[in-house]
N, C-alpha and C positions, 0 to 999 in steps of 0.2 A: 543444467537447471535453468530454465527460464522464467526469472522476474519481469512483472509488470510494475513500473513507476508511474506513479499517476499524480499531477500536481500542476497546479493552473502557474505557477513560474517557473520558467524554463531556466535559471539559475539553482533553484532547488533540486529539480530535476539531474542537472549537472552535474551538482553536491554528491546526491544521493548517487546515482550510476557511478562517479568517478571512485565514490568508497567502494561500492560492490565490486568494482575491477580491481580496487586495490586490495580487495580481500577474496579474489578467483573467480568470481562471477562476469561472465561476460556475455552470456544471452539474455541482453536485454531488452524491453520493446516500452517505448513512454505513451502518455497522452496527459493531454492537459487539463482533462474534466472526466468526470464519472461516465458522461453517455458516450465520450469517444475511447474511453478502457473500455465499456461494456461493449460497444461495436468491433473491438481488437480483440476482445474474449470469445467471441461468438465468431470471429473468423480464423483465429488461430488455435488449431491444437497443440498442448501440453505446456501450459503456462501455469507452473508450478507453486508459485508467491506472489501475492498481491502487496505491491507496498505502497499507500494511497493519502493521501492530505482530506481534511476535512473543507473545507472552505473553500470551494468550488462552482464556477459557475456552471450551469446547464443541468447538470444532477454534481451534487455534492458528494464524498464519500460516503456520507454517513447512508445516504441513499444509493450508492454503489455496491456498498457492504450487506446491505439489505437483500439487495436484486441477484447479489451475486450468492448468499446463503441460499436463499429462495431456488438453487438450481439447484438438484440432485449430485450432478457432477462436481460443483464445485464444493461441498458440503466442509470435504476435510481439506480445503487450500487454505495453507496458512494467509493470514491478513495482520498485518503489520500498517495501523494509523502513523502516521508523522502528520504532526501538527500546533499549530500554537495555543490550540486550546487546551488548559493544562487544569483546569478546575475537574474536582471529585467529581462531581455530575458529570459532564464531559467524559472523561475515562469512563465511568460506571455504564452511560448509555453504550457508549463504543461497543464494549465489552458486551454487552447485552443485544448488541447488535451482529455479533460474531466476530470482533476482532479477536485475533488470538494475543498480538503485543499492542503497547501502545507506547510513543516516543514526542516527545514533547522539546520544540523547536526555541529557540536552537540545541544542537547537540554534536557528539562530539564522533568520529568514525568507530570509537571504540563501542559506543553504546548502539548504533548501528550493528556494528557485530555481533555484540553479546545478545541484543534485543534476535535476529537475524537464528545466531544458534537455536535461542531457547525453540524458538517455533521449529526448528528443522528434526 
């Protein structure tokens, strides 16, 4: 299974992939803004999960999430937000924007996981 992590710090980045290995995922691929996932989705085939941060420079996820519903092919790719935005509003657009989880930072590998199942 091939995740994408998406996240403008590359310590997060870190976090995140090192949980996924420590829970069997190991094809993984990063980038650190919305428009360099979207240019990694468009040249890589069969990237399974998007796991992606809001607060982004160049495009944002929120506008990642968008771009990437907007495609036919990606329609049923689980999308899992990580992010420090934790307010009702925040979740509700996400969610309205096609994420399928949402994860609110800091957090623990455990909820990485369970977050991680529900969508699979």
């Amino acid at each position: 299974m091939k995740i994408l992590v998406v996240d403008d710090s590359s310590t997060m980045r870190r976090i995140i992939k090192n949980t996924l290995v420590k829970i069997g995922h190991k094809d993984l691929l990063e980038a650190e803004d919305g428009a360099k996932a979207w240019n990694i989705m468009q040249k890589t085939e069969g990237i399974d999960i998007l796991i992606t941060d809001w607060n982004m420079p160049e495009m944002n996820g929120l506008e990642l999430v968008k771009k990437v519903r907007a495609e036919p092919k990606y329609e049923d790719m689980p999308i899992i937000m990580v992010t420090t935005e934790g307010g009702k509003t925040e979740v509700i657009t996400a969610l309205k924007a096609g994420v399928n989880n949402y994860i609110v930072k800091p957090f623990t590998p455990q909820v990485l996981q369970e977050k991680l199942e529900a969508v699979l």
